[in-house]
C-alpha positions in Angstrom: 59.8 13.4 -25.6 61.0 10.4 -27.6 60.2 8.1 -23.8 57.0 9.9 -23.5 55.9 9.1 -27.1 56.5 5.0 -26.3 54.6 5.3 -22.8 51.7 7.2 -24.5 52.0 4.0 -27.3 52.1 1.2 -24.5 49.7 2.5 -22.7 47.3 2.4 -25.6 48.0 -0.9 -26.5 47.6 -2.0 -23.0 43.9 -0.3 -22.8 43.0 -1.6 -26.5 44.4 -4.9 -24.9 42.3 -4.7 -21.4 39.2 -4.1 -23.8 39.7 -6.8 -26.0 39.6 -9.1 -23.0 36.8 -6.8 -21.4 34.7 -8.3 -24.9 35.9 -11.3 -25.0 34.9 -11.9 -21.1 31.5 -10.9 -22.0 31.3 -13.0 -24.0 31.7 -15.9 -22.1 28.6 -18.1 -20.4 27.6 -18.2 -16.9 28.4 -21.1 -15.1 28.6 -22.9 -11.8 31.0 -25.2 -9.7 29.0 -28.3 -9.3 28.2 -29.4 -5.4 31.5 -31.2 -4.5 32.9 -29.6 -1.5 35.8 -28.1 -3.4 37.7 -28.8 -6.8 41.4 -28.3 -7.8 41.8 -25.8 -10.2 45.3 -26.6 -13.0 47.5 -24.3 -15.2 45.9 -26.2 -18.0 43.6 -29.3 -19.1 45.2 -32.2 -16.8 46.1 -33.3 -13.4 49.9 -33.3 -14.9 49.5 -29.6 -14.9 50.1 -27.5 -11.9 47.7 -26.8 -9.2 46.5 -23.0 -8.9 43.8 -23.3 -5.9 40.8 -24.9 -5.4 37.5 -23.2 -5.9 34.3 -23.8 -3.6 31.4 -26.0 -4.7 28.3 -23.1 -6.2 30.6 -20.3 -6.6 29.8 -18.9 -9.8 32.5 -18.9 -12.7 32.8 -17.5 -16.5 33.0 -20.6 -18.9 34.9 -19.9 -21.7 33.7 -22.7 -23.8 37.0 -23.9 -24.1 37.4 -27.6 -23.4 40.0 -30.7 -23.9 40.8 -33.9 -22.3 37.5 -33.6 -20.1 38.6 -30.2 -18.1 37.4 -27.0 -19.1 38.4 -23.6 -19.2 36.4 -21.7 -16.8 37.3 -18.0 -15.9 37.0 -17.8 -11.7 35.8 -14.9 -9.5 39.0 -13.5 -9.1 39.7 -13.2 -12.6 42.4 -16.3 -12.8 41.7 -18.4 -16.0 42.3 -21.8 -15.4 41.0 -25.4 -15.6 39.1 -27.7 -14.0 37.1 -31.2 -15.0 34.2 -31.2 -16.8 31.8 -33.0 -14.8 32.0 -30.3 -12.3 31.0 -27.2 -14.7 27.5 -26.5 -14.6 25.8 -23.8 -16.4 22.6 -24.0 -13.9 23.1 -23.0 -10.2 24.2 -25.3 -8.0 22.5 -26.8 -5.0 23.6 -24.2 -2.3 23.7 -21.4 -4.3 19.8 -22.4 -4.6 19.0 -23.1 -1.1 20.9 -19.2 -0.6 18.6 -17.7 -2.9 16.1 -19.4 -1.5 16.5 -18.5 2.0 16.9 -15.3 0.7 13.4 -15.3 -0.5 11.8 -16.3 2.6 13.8 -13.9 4.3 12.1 -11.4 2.1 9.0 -12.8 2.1 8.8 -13.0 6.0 9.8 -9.0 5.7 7.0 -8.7 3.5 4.4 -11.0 5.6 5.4 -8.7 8.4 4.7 -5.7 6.3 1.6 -6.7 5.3 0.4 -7.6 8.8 1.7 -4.3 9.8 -0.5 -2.8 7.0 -3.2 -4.9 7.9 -3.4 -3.9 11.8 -3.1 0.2 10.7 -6.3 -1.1 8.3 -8.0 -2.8 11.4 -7.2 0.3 13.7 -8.3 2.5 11.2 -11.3 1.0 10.2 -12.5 0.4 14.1 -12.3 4.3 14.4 -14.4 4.6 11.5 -17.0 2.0 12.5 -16.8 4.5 16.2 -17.5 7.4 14.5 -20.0 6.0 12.1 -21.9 4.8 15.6 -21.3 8.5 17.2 -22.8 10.0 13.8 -25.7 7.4 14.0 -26.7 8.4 17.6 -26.4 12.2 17.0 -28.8 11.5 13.4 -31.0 10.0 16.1 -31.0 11.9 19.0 -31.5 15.3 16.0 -34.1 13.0 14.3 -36.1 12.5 18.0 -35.6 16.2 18.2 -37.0 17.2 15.4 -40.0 14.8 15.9 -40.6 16.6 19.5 -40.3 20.0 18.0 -42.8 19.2 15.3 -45.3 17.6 18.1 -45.3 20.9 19.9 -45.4 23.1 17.1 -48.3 21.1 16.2 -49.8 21.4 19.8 -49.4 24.6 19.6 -51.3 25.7 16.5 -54.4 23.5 18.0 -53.8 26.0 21.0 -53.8 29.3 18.9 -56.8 27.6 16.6 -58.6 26.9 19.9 -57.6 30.3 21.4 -59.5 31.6 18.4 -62.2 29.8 18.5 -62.5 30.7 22.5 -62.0 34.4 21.2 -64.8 34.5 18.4 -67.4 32.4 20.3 -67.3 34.9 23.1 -67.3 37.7 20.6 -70.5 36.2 19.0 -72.0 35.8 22.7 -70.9 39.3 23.5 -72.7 40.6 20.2 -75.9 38.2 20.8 -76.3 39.6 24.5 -76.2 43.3 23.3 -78.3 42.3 20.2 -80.8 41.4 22.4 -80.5 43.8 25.3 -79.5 47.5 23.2 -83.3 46.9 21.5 -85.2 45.9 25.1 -83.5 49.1 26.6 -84.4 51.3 23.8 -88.0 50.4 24.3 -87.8 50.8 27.9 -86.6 54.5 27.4 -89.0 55.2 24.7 -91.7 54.0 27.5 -90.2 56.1 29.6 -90.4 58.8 27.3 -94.2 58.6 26.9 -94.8 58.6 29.9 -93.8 62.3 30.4 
C-alpha cells in the first residue's frame, strides 16, 4: 500500500511537472531557422559545448528567449532544447518556408481557377438551354399569336356572312311581301269581277 501511495505521489508530480513545462512551452515565441542549409545545434551557448544535431534551414522552432554569448535557446520540433547562434533565429518565416506556402497557394488557387471554370461552363451550358427554350417559347407565342390572328379573321368573315345571309333573307322577305301586296288586291278584284258578272 505504502509503494502504491509513493507511485500515486510520483506520478503526480511528474503530471504537475509535464504541465508546468506544457505552460511554460506556450509560452515561448515562434521562430524560424534562418536560410543556411543547416546549423549545428550544442548542449549549451558555445561551440565548446557538445553537438546535439543539426537542424534544417526554415524549419520552424520555439524560442525561448533565452540568450548568451550570441546563441540562443530555441526549443526544436522534436521537443530537444538546445542552442544555436543568434544570427540564425528568426522570428519571421524563412525563405523556403515562404516559397512552400506559397506554392501552396497557387496550388490552391489553380484548384480554385479550375473550380470556377468548372462553374462557369455548367453556367454557360445552362444558360444556352435557357436561351433554347426561351427561342422554342418565342416561336410557339408566335405561331399561337398568328393563330389567333387567323381565327379572329374568320370569325370576322364569318359574321359578314351571317349579316349578309340576313340581309339576303329579309330582302327577299320584303320582295316576297311586295309581290303579294300587289298581286292578293289585283286577284281580289278579278274575283269580285267575276262575281258580278253572274
Amino acid at each position: 500500500m505504502k509503494k502504491f501511495g509513493q507511485l500515486l505521489a510520483l506520478f503526480c508530480f511528474s503530471f504537475s511537472l509535464f504541465s508546468v513545462a506544457q505552460e511554460q512551452e506556450s509560452d515561448f515565441a515562434d521562430g524560424y531557422i534562418s536560410d543556411d542549409l543547416f546549423i549545428y545545434m550544442h548542449a549549451g551557448a558555445g561551440t565548446n559545448y557538445r553537438i546535439l544535431g543539426t537542424i534544417i534551414a526554415g524549419t520552424p522552432i520555439k524560442v525561448t528567449g533565452e540568450s548568451l554569448n550570441d546563441y540562443s535557446e530555441i526549443i526544436d520540433e522534436k521537443g530537444r532544447k538546445t542552442w544555436v547562434e543568434s544570427k540564425y533565429v528568426s522570428l519571421k518565416p524563412g525563405l523556403r518556408f515562404v516559397v512552400a506556402e506559397l506554392n501552396s497557394q497557387i496550388v490552391a488557387g489553380s484548384d480554385t481557377e479550375t473550380t470556377l471554370k468548372s462553374n462557369l461552363t455548367n453556367a454557360q451550358q445552362s444558360l444556352a438551354e435557357l436561351r433554347n427554350k426561351n427561342n422554342e417559347l418565342t416561336d410557339q407565342l408566335t405561331q399561337l399569336t398568328n393563330e389567333l390572328s387567323t381565327t379572329k379573321l374568320a370569325l370576322k368573315s364569318q359574321d359578314i356572312d351571317i349579316q349578309k345571309e340576313w340581309f339576303y333573307n329579309g330582302a327577299i322577305v320584303l320582295v316576297i311581301g311586295l309581290l303579294l301586296g300587289i298581286i292578293l288586291p289585283y286577284i281580289a278584284s278579278r274575283k269580285r269581277k267575276v262575281d258580278s258578272w253572274t
